[in-house]
C-alpha positions in Angstrom: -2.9 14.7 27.8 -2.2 16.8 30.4 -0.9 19.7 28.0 -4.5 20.0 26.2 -5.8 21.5 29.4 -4.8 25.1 28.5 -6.1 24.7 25.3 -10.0 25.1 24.4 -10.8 24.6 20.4 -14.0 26.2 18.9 -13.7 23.6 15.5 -11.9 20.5 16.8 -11.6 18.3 19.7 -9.2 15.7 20.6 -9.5 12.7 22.7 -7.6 10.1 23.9 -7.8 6.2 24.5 -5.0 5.0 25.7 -2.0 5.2 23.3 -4.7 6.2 20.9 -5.3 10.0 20.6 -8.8 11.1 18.5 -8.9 14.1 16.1 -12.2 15.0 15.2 -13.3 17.8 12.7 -16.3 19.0 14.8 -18.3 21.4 12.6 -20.9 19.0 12.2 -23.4 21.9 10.9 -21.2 23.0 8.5 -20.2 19.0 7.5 -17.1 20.0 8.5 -15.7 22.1 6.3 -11.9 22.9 6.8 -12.4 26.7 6.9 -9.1 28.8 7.9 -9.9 28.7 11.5 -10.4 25.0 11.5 -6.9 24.5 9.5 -4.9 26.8 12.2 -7.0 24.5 14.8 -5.8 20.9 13.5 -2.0 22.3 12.8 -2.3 23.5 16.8 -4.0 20.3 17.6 -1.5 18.1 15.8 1.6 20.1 17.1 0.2 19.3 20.7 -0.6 15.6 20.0 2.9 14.8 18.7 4.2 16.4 21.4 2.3 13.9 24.4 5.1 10.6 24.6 1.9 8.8 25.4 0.5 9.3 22.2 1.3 6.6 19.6 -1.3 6.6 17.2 -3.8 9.2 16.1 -6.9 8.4 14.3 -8.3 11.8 12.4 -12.3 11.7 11.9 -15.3 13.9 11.1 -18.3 14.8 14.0 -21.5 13.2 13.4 -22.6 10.2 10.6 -22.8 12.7 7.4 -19.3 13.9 7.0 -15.8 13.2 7.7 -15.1 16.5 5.7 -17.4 18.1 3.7 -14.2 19.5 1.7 -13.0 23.8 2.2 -15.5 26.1 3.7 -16.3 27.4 0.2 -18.1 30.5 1.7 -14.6 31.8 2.4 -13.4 31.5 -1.5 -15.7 35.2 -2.5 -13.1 36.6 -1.0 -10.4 35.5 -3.2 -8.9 37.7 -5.7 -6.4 36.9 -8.1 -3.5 34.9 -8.1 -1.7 35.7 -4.8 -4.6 34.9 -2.7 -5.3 31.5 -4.0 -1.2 30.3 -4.4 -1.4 31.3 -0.7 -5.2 29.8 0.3 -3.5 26.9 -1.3 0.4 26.7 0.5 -1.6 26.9 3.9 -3.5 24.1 3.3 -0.2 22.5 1.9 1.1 23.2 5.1 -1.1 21.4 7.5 -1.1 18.5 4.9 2.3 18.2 4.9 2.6 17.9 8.9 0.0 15.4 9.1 2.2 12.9 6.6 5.4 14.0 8.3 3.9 12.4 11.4 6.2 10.2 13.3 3.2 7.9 14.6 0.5 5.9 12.3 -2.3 8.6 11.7 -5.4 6.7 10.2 -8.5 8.0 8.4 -12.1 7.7 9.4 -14.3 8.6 7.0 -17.4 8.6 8.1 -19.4 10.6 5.4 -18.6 13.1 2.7 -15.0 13.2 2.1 -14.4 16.1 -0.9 -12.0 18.1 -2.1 -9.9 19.2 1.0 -11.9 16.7 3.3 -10.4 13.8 0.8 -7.1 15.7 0.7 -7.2 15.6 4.4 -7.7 11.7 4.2 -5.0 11.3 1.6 -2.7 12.9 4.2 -3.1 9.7 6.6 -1.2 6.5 6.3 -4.3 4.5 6.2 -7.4 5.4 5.6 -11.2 3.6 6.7 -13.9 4.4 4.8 -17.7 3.5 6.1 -19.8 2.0 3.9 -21.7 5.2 3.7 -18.4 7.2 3.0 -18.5 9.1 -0.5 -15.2 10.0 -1.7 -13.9 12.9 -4.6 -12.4 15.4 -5.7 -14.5 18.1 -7.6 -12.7 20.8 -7.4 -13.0 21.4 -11.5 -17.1 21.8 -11.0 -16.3 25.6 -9.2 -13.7 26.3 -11.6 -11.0 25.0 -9.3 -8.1 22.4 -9.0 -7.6 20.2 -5.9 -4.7 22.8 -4.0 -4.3 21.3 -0.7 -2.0 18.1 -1.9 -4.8 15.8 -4.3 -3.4 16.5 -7.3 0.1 14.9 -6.3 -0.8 12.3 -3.2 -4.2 10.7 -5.1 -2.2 10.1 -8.3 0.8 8.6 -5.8 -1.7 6.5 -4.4 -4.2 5.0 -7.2 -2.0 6.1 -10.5 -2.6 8.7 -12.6 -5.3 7.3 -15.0 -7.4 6.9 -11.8 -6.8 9.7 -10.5 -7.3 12.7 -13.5 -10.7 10.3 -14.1 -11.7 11.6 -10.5 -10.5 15.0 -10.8 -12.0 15.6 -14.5 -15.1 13.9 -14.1 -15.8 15.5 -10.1 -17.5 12.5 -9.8 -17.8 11.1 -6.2 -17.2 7.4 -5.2 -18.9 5.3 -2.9 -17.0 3.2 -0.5 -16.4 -0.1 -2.7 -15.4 1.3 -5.4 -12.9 3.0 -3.5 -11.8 0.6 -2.0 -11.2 -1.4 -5.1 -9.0 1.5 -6.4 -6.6 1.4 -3.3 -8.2 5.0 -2.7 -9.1 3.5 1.0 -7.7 0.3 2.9 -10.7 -1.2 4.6 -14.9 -0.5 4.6 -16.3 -1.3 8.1 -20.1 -0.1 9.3 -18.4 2.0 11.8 -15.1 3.3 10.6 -14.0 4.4 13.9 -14.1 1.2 15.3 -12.6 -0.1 12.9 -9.8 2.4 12.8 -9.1 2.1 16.2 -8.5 -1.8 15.8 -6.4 -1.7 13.0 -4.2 1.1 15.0 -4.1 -1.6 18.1 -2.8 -3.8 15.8 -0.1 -1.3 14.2 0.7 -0.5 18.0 1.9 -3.8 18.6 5.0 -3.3 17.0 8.1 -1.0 17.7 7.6 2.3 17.8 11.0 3.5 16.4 10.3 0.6 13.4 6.7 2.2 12.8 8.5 5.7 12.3 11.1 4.5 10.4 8.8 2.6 7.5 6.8 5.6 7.3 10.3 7.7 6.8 11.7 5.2 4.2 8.2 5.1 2.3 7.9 9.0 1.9 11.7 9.4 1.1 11.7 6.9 -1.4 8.4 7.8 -3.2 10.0 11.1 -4.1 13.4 9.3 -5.5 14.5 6.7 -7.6 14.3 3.0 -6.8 18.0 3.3 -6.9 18.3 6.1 -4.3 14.9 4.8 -2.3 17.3 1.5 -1.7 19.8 3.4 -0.1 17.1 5.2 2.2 16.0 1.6 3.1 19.4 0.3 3.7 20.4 3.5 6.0 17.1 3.3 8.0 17.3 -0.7 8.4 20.9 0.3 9.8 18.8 2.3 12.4 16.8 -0.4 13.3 19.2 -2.4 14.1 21.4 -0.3 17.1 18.0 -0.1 19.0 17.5 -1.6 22.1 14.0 -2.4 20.9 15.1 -4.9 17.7 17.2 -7.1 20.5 13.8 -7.3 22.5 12.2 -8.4 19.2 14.6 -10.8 18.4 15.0 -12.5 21.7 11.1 -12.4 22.4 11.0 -14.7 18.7 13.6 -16.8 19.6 11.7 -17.4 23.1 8.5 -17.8 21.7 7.4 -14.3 23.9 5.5 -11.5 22.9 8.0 -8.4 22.9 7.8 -5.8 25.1 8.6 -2.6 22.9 9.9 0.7 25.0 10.7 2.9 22.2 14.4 2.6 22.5 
């Protein structure tokens, strides 16, 4: 990533493998906490990722074997006064939320630890998320007199239902990996959940890019719609599909018995 040069992060650091770029939270002494500085960091991080046509997966993670994220840097909340400063603490961490699941590419949590409040917020913002068997997942944002405000209180009940959810966010009870993944709150447990996570965005990089884009488009369009209107989505985005140069390869490479060579086009 030739662009990344210029660009020296204090809280973050990216790497790449390939087709495969790395986000990693990297306040290990802190367990990561997404303090303001670290949420400007990732938006600046992820605006330059997207922006590498090299890039077709990114994997977001936490430094070290105790966190993924820890959840907000709570030493910044005595600051707070009043309702302005917390609708806005809140819409900013909205904000970087919002670009990581507007992501063109497959973005995939790694948690590796802790993953509270805003740190599970931050994995609920990935298409697919990894958990570790030592992962602990929650949202207690009620035990400092708090709700979740950086997306849980609309993308966990999305993902698990709302029964499962408000039990997480009234209770502030953390989760261990299992049961997570049990509740669909993660998609897979590995001992290393980067390893893992890199294997299952190999296998999610096998396919075509445009098609890979385009799912994740027709699954967050429709989710906000009716099944009625999500249809149409579906039906206009299959159209899509269809003009590119990369569904003739996959065609012809099935009716050859070839693997497909995808270019993206």
């Amino acid at each position: 990533m030739t662009q990344l040069d210029e660009f020296e992060f204090n809280n973050v650091q990216i790497d790449q493998h390939g087709p495969i770029a790395v986000l990693t939270i990297n306040r290990p002494r802190a367990l990561n906490a997404l303090s303001a500085d670290t949420l400007s960091e990732i938006a600046q991080a992820v605006n330059l990722i997207v922006e590498d046509a090299e890039v077709g997966a990114l994997i977001i993670t936490g430094a070290g074997d105790k966190a993924f994220v820890a959840g907000a840097d709570i030493s910044e909340f005595e600051n707070l006064e009043g309702v302005y400063d917390g609708r806005e603490l809140s819409l900013a961490g909205q904000d970087v939320m919002h670009q990581i699941s507007s992501l063109p590419i497959p973005v995939i949590a790694a948690v590796n630890g802790f993953a509270l409040g805003g740190g599970l917020e931050l994995a609920l913002a990935c298409d697919v998320r990894v958990a570790a068997t030592t992962a602990r997942l929650g949202l207690p944002e009620v035990s400092l007199g708090l709700i979740p405000g950086f997306g849980g209180t609309q993308r966990l009940a999305r993902l698990i239902g709302a029964g499962r959810a408000l039990d997480l966010m009234l209770t502030a009870r953390q989760v261990k990996a299992d049961e997570a993944l049990g509740m669909g709150l993660v998609n897979y447990v590995a001992d290393d959940a980067l390893t893992k996570a890199r294997e299952v965005a190999e296998l999610m990089l096998k396919n075509a890019p445009i098609a890979l884009s385009l799912v994740k488009e027709a699954v967050r369009r429709g989710m906000d719609t009716t099944l009625e209107a999500g249809l149409e989505v579906e039906a206009d985005l299959f159209g899509m599909t269809v003009a590119t140069k990369d569904f003739r390869e996959g065609v012809d490479a099935f009716l050859n018995k070839r693997r497909a060579e995808f270019q993206g086009e």
